[in-house]
C-alpha positions in Angstrom: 261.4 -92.2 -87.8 264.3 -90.4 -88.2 264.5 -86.8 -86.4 265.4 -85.3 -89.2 262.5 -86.6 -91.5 260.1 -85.8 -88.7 261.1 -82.0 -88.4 260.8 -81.9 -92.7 257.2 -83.2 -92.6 256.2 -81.0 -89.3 257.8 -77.6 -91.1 256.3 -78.5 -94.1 252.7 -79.3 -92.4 253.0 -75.9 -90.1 254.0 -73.9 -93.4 251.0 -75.3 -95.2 248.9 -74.1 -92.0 250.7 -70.7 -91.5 250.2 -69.9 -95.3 246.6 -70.5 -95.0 245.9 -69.0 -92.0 247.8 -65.5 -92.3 246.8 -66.1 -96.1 250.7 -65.8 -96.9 250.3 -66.3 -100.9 247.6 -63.2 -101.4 250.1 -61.2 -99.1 253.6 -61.9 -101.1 251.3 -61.5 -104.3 250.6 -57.7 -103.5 254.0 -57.2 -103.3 255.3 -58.4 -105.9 252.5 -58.3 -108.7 252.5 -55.1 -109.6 256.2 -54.6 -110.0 256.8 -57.4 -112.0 253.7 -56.1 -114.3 255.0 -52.8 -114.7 258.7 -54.8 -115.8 256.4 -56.8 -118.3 254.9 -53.7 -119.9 258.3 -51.7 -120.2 260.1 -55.0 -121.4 257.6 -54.8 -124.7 260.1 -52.8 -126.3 262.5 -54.5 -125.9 261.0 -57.7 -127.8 259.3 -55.9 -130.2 262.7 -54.9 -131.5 264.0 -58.9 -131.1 260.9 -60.1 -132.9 261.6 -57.5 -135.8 264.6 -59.9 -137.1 261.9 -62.4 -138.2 262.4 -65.0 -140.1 260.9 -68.2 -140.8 264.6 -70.3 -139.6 264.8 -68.5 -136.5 261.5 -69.2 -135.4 261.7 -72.7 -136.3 265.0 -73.0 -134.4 263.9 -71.6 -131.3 260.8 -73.4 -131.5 262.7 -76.6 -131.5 265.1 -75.3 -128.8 262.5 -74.8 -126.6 261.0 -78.1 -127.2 264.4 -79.7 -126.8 264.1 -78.7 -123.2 260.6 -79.1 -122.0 259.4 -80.9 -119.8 257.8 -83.7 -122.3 261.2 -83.9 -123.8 262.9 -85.1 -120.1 259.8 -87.1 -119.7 260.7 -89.3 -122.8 264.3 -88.6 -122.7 264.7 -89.9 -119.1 263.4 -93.8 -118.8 265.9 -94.6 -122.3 268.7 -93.2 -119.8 268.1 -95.7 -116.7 267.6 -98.0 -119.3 271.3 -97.0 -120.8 272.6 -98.3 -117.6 273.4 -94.4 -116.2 270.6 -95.0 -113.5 272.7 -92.8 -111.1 272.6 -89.6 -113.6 268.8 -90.2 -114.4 267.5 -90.7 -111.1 269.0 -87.1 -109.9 268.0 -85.5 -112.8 264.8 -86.8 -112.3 264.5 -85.9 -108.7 265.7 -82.5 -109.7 263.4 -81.7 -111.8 261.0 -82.5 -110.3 262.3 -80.3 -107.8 262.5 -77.6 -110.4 259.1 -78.1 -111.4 258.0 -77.5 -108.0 260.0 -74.1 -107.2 259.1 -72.7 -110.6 255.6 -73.4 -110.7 255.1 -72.4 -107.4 256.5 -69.1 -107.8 254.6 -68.5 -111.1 251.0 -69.4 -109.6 251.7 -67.3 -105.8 253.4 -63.9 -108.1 250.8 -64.8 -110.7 252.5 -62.0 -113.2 251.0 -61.8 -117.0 253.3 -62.9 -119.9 253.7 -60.3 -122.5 250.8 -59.2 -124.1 250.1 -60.4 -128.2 249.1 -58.3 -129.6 251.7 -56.4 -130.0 254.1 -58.8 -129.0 254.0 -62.1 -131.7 253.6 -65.4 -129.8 254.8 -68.3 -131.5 253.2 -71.6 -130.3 254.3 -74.1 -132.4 253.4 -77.0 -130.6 250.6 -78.5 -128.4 253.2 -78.3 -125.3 253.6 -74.1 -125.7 250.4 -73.8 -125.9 249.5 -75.2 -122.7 253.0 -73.2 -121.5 251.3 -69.9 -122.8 247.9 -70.6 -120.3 250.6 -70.2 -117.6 251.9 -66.9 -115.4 255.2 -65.9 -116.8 257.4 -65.1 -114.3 260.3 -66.6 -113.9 260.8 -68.9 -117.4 260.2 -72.6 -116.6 262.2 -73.0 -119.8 265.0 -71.4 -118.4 265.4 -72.1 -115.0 265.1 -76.1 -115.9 267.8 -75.1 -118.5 270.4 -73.9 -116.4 269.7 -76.6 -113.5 269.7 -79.7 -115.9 272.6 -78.7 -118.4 274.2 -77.2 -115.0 273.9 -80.6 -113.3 275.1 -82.8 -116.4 277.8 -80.7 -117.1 279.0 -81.2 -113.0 278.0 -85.5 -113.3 280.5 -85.6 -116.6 283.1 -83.4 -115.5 282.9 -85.7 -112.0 283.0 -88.7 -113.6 285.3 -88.6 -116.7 288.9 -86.7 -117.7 289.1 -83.5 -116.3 291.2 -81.2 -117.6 290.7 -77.9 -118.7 290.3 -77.5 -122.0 287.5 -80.1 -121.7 286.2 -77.7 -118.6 286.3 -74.7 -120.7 284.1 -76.5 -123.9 281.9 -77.9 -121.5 280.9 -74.2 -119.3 280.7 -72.8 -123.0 278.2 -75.1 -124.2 276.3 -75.2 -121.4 276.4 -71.0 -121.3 275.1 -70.8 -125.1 272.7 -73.3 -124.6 271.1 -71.3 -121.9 271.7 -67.9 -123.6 269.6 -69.3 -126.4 266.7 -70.5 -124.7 266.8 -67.2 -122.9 267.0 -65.1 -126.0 264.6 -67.6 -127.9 261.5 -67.2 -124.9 261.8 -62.9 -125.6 261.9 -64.1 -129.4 258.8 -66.3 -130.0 256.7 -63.9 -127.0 256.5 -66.3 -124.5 258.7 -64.3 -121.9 259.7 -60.8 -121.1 263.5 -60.2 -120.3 262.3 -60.0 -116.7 261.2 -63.4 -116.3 264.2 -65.2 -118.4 266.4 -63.1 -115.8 264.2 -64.6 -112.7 264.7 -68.3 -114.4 267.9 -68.1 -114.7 268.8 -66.7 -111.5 266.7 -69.2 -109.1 268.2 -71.8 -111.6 271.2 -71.0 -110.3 270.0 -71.1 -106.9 268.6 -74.5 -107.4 271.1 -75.9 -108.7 273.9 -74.8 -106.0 271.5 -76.1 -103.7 271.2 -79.2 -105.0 274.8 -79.9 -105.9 275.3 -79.5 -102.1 272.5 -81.9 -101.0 272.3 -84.5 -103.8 274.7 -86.9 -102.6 272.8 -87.0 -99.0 269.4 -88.0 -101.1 271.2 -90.8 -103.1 272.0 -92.3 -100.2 269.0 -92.3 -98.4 267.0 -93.5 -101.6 270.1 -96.1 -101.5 270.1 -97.4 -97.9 267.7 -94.7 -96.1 264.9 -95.9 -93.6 261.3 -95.4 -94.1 261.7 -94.2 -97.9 258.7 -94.9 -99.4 257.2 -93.8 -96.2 258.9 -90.9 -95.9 258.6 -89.8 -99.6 254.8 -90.8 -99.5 253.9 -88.4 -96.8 256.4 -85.8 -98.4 254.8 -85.7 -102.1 251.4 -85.8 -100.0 252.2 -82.5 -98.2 253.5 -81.1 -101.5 250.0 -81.6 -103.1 249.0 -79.1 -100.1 251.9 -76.5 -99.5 251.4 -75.1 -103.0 250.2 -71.7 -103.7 246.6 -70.7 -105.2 246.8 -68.9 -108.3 244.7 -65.6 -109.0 243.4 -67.9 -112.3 243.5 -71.8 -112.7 246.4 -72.2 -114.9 247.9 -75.5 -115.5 251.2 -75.4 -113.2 249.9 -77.5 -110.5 249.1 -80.6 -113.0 252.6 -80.6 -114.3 254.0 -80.3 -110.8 251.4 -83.4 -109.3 252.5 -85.6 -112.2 256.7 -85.2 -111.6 255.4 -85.4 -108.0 254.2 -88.7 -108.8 256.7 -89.6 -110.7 259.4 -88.4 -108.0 257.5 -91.2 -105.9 257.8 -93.6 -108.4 261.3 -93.3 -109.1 262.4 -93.6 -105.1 259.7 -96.0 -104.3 260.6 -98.2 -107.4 265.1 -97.5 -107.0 264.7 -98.2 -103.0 263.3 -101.7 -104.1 265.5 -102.9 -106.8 269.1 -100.7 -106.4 271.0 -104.1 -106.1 269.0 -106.0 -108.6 269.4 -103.4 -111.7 270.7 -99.8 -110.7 273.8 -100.3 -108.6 277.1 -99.1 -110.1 278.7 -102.1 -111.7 275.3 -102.5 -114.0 277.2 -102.3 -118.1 276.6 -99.2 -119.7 275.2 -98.8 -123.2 277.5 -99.9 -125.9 279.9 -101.8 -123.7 280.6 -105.3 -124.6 277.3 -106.5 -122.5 275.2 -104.0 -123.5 275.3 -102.9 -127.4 273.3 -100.8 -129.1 271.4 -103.3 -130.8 270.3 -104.7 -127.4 269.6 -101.2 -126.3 267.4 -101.0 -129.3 265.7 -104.2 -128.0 265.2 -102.1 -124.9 263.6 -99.7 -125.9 261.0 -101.9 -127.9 260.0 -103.7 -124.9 260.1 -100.7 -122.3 258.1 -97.9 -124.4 255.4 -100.2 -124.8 255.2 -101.1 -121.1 255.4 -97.8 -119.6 252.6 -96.7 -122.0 250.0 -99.4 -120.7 250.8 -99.2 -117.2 250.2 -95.6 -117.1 247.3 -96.6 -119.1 246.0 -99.1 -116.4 247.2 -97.4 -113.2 245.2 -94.3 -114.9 242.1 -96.7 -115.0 242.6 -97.8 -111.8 243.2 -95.0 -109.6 239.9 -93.7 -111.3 238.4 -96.2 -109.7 239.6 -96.7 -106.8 239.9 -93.5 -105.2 236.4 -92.5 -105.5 235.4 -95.2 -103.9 237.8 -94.5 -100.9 237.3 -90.7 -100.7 233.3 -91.7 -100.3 234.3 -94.4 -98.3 236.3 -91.7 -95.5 233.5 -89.6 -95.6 236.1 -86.9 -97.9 234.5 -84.6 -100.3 235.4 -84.7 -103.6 234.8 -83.4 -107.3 236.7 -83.7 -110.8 237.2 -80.8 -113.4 238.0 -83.5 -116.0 238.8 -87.1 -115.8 235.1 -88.3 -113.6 232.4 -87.3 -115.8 230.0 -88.0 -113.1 231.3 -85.8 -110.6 232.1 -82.8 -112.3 230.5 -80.1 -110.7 229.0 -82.0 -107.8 229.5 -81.5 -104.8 229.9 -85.0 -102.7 230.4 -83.4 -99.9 227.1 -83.8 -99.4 227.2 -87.3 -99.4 225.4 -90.5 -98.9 226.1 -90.9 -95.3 225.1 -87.7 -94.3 222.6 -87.4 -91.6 223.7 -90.9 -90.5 225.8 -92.4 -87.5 229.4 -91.7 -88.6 231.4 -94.9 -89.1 235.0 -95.1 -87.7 236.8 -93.8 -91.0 234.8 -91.1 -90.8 235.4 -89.7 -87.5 239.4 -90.3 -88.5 239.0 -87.8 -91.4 236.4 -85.6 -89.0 239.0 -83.0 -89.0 239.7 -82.5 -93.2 237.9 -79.0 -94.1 234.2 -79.7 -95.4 235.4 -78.9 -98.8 235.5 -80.5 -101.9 238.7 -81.7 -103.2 239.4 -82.3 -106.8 240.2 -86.3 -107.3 241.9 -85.6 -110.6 245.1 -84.4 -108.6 245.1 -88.1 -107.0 244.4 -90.0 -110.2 247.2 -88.1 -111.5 249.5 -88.4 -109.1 248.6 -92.1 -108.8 248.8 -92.6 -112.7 252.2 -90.8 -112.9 253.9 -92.7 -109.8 252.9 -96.5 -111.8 254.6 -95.2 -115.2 257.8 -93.8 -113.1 257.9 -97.2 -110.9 257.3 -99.4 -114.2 260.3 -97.8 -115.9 262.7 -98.8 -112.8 261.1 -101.9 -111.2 258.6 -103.7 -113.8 260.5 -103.0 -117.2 263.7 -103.6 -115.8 262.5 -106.7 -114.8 261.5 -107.7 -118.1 264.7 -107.4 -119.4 266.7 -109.3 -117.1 263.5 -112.5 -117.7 264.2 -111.4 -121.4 268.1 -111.6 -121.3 268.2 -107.8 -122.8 
């Protein structure tokens, strides 16, 4: 391996065992709680005075805005653009957010700050998907901070791969500035955010995506050529699932950042596999001569349907399975939701105890005799199959079905 994959997985591994033991999250937390509270409280004003423009279009346009960028939007929005033939563009955007996901979720759950408070403030939850955003903390805005990193980014890949000049530069930072403006103003308008945590998303967003516009080229190429990938990337999104911060409350930040985890996994794992077979450079583009839209079309008929019953299956399976192997190593485990028959238990206190401890069990001796919840594997698992099926199996079905 590598030395500089071995020094990422060792700092990651110490900082998951220096945050636990000088209990680093509950430390940072005291700090910053309270001040961010207190900006909450005297931000209410402030969108009390926004919301008093009210209006049936503007809610309805900012509800759509916000949906526009959400997460389950890029979910959808992402496999039809591999299967465009701009693999390139969608497997950084990909990577970064889930990269995003990861930074802003994590700071929500360690700060664990309140969103404002309705009443007074009017929340406007239009949809299934703000509903679940309005169990989260609110600072910074998710909505935000993915806003400025994924317009920021897709602005940078056009300008980088098409006519510059500056006219075009100009219309492009515009639209990418009122597009953000928007979703910032929109959050303080349906009383999902304060101004406090729009300003936190969009300045980590920023950070981000400096950051990544530095690095990204050095992660194409090692998903490209790179040794140990999927090894590498399997014991990385393993140590994410660990070096992630408690919350004060269960929220539900840490499933959407274990499903783009997975789904990080199965992009590399599935691009580091088949790059020279379907996502090298010279693969046609959607509505050139050898691939038109009608074909695209055809694409899309085959692939949706695919990616749907392999999540389905790998869902089913990874129920299964890991169960069995968690029992098997002797690790204890429980499930808030998706194994009915070990909610609440505690098999910890398994089978084999009091016995002779096999050899599997005395190599997972040293895991902490608590009970870990198996829904963050099965979702993990069930995430990584849909992610590798849109690069690796559906691709594969077109080329079988001349599409």
């Amino acid at each position: 391996m590598p030395f500089w994959q071995t020094l990422i997985l060792s700092s990651m591994f110490g900082w998951v065992l220096a945050s636990s033991a000088f209990d680093l999250t509950r430390r940072v937390r005291s700090l910053t709680q309270p001040w961010v509270s207190r900006r909450v409280i005297v931000d209410t004003p402030s969108i009390l005075r926004l919301q008093r423009i009210q209006h049936r279009f503007f809610d309805n346009m900012f509800s759509v805005l916000s949906c526009v960028v959400s997460v389950p939007f890029y979910t959808g929005f992402l496999p039809l653009l591999f299967w465009s033939g701009h693999s390139k563009l969608a497997r950084q955007m990909t990577l970064l957010m889930a990269f995003c996901d990861y930074i802003g979720n994590s700071i929500k759950d360690m700060v664990s700050a309140p969103r404002p408070s309705s009443p007074p403030v009017r929340r406007v939850t239009a949809t299934k998907d703000e509903k679940e955003n309005a169990m989260e903390y609110g600072l910074p805005s998710s909505h935000a901070l993915n806003t400025v990193c994924l317009s920021g980014y897709l602005l940078h890949y056009v300008l980088t791969h098409g006519v510059q000049n500056g006219v075009m530069v100009a219309v492009g930072f515009a639209l990418v500035f009122t597009l953000v403006m928007l979703i910032g103003i929109g959050r303080i308008y349906l009383g999902m955010h304060s101004l406090i945590d729009v300003a936190a998303g969009i300045s980590f967003g920023l950070v981000i995506l400096a950051f990544w516009l530095t690095i990204h080229g050095y992660v194409d190429d090692f998903i490209i050529s790179g040794q140990n990938v999927t090894s590498f990337w399997a014991s990385l999104s393993f140590l994410l699932c660990f070096a992630y911060p408690t919350p004060e409350f269960p929220t539900p930040s840490f499933e959407y950042h274990t499903a783009f985890n997975g789904v990080a996994f199965g992009i590399v794992s599935g691009i580091q596999q088949t790059y020279f077979h379907f996502h090298h450079e010279g693969i046609p583009h959607i509505f050139s001569p050898q691939l038109p839209l009608l074909v695209f079309l055809g694409r899309m008929l085959v692939g949706i349907p695919t990616i749907l019953v392999v999540k389905f299956c790998s869902k089913a399976i990874a129920k299964w399975l890991l169960p069995v192997m968690c029992n098997t190593l002797g690790i204890p485990i429980v499930s808030s939701w998706y194994v009915p028959a070990l909610r609440g238990s505690d098999s910890g206190k398994s089978k084999s105890d009091g016995k002779q401890l096999g050899y599997l069990q005395k190599v997972t001796a040293f895991f902490p005799r608590k009970a870990y919840d198996v829904d963050t594997g099965i979702r993990f698992l069930q995430y990584a199959g849909l992610a590798w099926s849109v690069v690796d199996l559906v691709p594969s079905l077109f080329s079988h079905l001349n599409l």
